[in-house]
N, C-alpha and C positions, 0 to 999 in steps of 0.2 A: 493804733493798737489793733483794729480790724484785720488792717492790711498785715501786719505783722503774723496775726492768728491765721490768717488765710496762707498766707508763702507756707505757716508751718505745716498746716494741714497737709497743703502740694508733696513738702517732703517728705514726711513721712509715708505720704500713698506712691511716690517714684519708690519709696525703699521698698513698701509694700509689691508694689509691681515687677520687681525687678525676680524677686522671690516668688508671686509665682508664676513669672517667664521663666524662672532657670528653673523649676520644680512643679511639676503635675503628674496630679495622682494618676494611674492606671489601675489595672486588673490585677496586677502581681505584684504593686508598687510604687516606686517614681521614675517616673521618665522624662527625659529632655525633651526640651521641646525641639520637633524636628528639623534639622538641617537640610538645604539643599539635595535633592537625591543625587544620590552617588552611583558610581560607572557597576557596583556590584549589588544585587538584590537580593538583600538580607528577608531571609525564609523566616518562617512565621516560627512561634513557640511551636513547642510539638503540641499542646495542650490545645493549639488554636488550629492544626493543624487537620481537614479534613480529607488530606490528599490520602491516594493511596500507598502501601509498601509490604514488602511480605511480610510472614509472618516473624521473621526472624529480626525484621526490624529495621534492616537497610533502606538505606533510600536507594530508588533507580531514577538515575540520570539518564538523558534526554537518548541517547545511546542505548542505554541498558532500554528503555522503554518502547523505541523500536525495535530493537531485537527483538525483544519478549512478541511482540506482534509481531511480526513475520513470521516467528516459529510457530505461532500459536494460531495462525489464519486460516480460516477455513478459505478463501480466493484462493492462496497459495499452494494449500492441500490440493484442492481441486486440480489447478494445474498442472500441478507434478503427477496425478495420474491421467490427467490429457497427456502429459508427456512421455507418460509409461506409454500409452495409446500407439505414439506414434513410432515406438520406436519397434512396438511388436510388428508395426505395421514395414517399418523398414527390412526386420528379420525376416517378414515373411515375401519382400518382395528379392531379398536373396534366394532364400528358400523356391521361388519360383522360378530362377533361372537353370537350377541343377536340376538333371535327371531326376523324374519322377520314373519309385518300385513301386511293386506292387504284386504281389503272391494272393493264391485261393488254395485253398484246399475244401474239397466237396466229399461228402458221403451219402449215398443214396440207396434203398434197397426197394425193388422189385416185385409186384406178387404179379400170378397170371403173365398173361402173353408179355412178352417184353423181346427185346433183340439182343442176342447172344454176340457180344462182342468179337468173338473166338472165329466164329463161322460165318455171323454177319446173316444169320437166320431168325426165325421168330422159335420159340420156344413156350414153354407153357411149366416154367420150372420159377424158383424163386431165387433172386439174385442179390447179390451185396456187389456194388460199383466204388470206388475210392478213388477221385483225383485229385492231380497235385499242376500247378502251374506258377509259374513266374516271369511277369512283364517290365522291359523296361524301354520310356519312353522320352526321347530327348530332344527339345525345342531347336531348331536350327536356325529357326528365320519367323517372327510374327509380327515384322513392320516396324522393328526398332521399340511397340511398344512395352515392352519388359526391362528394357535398357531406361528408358526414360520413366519408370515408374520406380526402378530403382533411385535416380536420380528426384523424382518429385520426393519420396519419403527422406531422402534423406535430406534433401533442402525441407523437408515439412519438420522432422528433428531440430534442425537447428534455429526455425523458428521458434518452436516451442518454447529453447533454450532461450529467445529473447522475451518470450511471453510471459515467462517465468520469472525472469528477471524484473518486467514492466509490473508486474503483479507485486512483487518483494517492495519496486521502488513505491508505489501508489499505496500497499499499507504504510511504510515509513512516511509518507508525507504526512498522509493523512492523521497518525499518530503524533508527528511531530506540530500539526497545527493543535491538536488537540491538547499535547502536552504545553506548548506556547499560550490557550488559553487559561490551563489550570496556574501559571508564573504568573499570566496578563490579573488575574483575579486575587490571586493570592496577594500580590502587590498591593493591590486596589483595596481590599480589605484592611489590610495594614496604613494606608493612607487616611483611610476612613475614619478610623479608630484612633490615629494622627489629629485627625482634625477633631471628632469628636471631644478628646482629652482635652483637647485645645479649646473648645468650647463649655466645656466644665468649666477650665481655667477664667475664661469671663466670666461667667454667672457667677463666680464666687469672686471675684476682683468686681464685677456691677454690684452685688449686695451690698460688700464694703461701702461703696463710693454711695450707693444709696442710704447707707445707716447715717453717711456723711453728709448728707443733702448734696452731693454733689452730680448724682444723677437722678431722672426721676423714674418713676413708675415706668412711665412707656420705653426707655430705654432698659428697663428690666425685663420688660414681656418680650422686648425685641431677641435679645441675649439668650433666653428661655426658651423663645420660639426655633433659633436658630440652632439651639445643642438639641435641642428634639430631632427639627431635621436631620442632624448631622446622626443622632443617634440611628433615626432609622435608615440612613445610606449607608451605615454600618451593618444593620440588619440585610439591608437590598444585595449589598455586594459578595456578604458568605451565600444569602442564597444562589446568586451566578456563581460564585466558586463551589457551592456542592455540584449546580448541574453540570459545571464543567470539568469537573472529577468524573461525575457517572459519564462521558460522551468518551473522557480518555481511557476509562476502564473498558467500553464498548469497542471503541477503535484496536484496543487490545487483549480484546476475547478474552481480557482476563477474570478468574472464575468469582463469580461475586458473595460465596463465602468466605472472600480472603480478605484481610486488609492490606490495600495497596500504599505505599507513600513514595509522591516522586520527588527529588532534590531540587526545588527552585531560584538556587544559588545558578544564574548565568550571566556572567563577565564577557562583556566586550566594549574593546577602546573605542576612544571617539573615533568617527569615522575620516580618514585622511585619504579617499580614495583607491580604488583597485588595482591591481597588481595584472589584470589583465583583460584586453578590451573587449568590445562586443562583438567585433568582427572572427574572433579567435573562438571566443565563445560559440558563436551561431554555426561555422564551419565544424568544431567539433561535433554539437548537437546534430546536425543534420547528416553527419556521417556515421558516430557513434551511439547515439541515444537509442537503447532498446526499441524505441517505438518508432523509431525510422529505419532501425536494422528489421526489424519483424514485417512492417510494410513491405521491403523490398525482398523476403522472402517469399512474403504471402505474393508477390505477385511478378515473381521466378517460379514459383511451385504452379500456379495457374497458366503461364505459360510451357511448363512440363505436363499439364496436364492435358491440354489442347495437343501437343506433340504423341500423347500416347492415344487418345480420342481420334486422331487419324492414323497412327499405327493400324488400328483398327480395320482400318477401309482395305489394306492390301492382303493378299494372301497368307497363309501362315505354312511353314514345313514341319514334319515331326518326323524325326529318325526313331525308329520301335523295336524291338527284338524280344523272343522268348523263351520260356521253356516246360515243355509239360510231359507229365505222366500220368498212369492210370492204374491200376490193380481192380480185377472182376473175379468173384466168387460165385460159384453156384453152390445157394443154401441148401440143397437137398443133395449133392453129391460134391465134398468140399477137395476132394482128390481131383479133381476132373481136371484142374487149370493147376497152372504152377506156383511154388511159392511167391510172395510180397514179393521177396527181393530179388527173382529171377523176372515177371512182370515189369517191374518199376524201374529194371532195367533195361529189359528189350521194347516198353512202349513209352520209351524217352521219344521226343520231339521238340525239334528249333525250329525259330523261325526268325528272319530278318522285314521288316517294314519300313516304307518310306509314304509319306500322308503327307497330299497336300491339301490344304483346305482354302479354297475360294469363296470368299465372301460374294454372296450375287443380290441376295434382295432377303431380307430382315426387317420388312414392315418399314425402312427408313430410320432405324432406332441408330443405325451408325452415323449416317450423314446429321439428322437431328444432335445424336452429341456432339458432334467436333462445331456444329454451332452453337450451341450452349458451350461449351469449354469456351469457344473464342468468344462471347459475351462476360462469361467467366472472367477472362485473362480483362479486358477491357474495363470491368467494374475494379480487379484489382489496381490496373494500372490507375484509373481515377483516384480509387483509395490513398494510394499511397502517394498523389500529388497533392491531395488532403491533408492528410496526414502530415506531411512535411509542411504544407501552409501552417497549418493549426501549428506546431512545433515552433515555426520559425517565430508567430505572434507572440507564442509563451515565451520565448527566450526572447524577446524584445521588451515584453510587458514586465518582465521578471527583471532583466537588468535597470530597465528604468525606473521604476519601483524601489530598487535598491540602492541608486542614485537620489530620486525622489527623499525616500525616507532616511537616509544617509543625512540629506541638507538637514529636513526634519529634525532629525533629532539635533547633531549642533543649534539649530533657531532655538527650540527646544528648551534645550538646555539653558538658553540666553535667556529667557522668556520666563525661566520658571528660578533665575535666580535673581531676576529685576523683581517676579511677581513677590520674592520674597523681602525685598529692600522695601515695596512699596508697603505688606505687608506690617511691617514690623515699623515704619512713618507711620501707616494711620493707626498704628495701635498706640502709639506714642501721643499721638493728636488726642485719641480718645479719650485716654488717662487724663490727659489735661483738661478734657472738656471743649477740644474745639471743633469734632466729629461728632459725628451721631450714628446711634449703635447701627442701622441700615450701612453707611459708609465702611463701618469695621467687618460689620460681613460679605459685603463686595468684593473686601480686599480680600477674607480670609475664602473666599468661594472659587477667584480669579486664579488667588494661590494655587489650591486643589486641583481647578483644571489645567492651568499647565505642568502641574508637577503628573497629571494623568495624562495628560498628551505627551509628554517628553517620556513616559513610560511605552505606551501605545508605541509612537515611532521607533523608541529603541528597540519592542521585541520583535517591528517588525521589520527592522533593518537587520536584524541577524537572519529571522528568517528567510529573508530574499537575498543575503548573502550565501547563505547557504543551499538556498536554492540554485543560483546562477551557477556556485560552484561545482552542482551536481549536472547541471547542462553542460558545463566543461571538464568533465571526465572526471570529477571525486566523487566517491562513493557517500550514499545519505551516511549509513551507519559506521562509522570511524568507532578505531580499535582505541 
């Protein structure tokens, strides 16, 4: 009769249990209990939601969020007017090959002794003198250096144009890891609150079993103990998703009376390997990648600059020509001299000039530059053997990475759908009584962390997807 009472008890607590595995209370409700994570990451309530989004209420996706930063960067401000810089810098070293004018016109008036233009005597009368001149003076020959400064500015231009670009790419990274921690958190909070529900769900299936004598006291503190925790990794986890909200609002100058919210719906398949190797990769990057085209500016522009630094040292020619006139009045008898315009035509004069200018001794300041330009030219050339090293490391660490995390995430995914078979055995054991509530938390803990590792690798096998992809010639921000 015992035995018979006891099987009945069992049944009834498997019906009990069954109800509330498929039913647990939450914040708004009932919820299921969770499933394997899936290939798309379901974004929080808006209610639970601390991310940002305009005022208008949109969300901005991973795209729109870089945008928004690039336009809104003050690095990229900046260099757009280093690039204004450069380019005034190129007009003007046009501007310096063409004929340089230049006109004077002078007025001067006389008291006392003075020299009577007319007679070419001294006089003791008061005079009104008015002249007019105009010079023009045109480079013929200064050692090539005007040719080659024309040519450094405008290899210095088209740097720019890479600097600017490198500038646009490094806020979108940078936004975009920040926008990949607000998804990595957001997640993590929803897990939390997963598991949490899920830990109510014991404490209230333990009471039963204890009204039953079929568990004791210490497996009720244990149960108790463990929805505490789980409560406060719920609390742990919004606080890293507020901070990681405020670093993606910071990454994106955006204004902080606004409310921002970003979309953390991001979809990608299991990973079946790449579409294109690392040899293909690495060749692109070191020919195309803004910061291997800008090195090899920076240090073609330093070897034009050493070319104009000895321009320097040889002679220079300047072909000159002009033209002047004069008009002179005597203030005390203004009849004396003829009108302006009969003056201003008979005291016309031209002249033609040819100047050569030999450099012979200048303190050494010329010889000293074309050694500093050529130290110049040699720290750039280092640079940029730098610079392509440093390059070639990223796009190796970057592709293996995404290889790396790629396996990851498939293991992953294995790992966090075993954790949940074993999972749902030792909750079954428990029920029966042949576990112990330490055991059921093991499993539901092991649960959590690979369902958070299999998260972890997935966001960061997009990101290093999409990095690679940007070492081989696609742009961060897609339309």
């Amino acid at each position: 009769m015992k035995r018979m009472k006891r099987v009945f008890t069992i049944l009834v607590m498997s019906i009990f249990w069954t109800s509330a595995v498929a039913v647990q209370p939450s914040a708004t409700g009932v919820a299921e209990i969770p499933c394997p994570a899936t290939d798309t990451l379901p974004a929080m309530p808006d209610g639970d939601n601390h991310a940002a989004v305009a005022d208008d209420g949109v969300r901005m996706s991973l795209d729109e969020c870089m945008r928004y930063a690039v336009e809104h960067s003050a690095t990229v401000a900046q260099q757009s007017y280093t690039n204004n810089n450069y380019r005034q810098d190129y007009i003007a070293s046009i501007a310096d090959m063409v004929p340089s004018i230049s006109g004077t016109v002078g007025a001067s008036t006389s008291f006392g002794r003075s020299v009577d233009p007319e007679t070419n005597t001294y006089t003791d009368v008061s005079n009104f003198d008015n002249s007019y001149s105009l010079s023009v003076s045109v480079p013929v020959f200064s050692g090539l250096s005007r040719i080659n400064t024309l040519r450094a500015t405008r290899v210095m231009r088209r740097q720019g144009a890479e600097e600017l670009q490198l500038a646009r790419d490094q806020v979108a990274l940078k936004t975009m890891e920040a926008y990949f921690d607000v998804v990595y958190y957001t997640e993590s909070v929803r897990l939390a609150r997963e598991q949490y529900e899920t830990s109510l769900a014991e404490v209230t299936r333990t009471r039963k079993l204890l009204e039953l004598g079929l568990k004791s006291s210490a497996d009720m503190a244990e149960v108790e103990s463990q929805c505490a925790s789980d409560d406060y990794l719920v609390m742990q986890q919004q606080n890293n998703l507020a901070l990681a909200e405020i670093a993606l609002a910071e990454a994106m100058n955006f204004p902080g009376d606004k409310r921002l919210t970003v979309d953390t719906d991001v979809a990608v398949e299991t990973p079946a390997g790449v579409a294109f190797g690392y040899d293909e990769v690495l060749a692109n990057a070191l020919e195309n990648n803004p910061k291997a085209v800008a090195a090899g500016y920076n240090e073609r522009y330093s070897r034009l600059s050493l070319s104009v630094a000895r321009g320097n040292l040889f002679p220079s020619i300047y072909l000159g020509g002009g033209y002047s006139t004069n008009y002179f009045m005597n203030l005390d008898n203004r009849a004396l001299y003829s009108s302006f315009s009969r003056q201003f035509s008979d005291n016309r004069g031209f002249y033609v000039s040819l100047q050569l200018n030999i450099p012979i001794f200048n303190g050494l300041s010329s010889r000293t530059n074309v050694r500093k330009a050529r130290n110049n030219w040699h720290i750039a050339e280092q640079k940029r053997v730098e610079t392509l090293r440093s390059l070639q490391s990223e796009v190796a660490q970057a592709y293996q990475q995404m290889l790396g995390y790629g396996k990851e995430f498939v293991y992953a995914t294995k790992k966090t759908e075993a954790a949940q078979r074993a999972y749902e055995a030792v909750s079954g054991k428990y029920e029966r009584g042949l576990v112990s509530a330490i055991e059921l938390q093991t499993a539901a803990d092991n649960l959590l962390e690979a369902r958070s590792e299999r998260l972890r690798a997935r966001l960061q096998y997009i990101i290093k997807v999409r990095l690679v992809e940007y070492y081989n010639g696609e742009p961060l921000i897609r339309k």
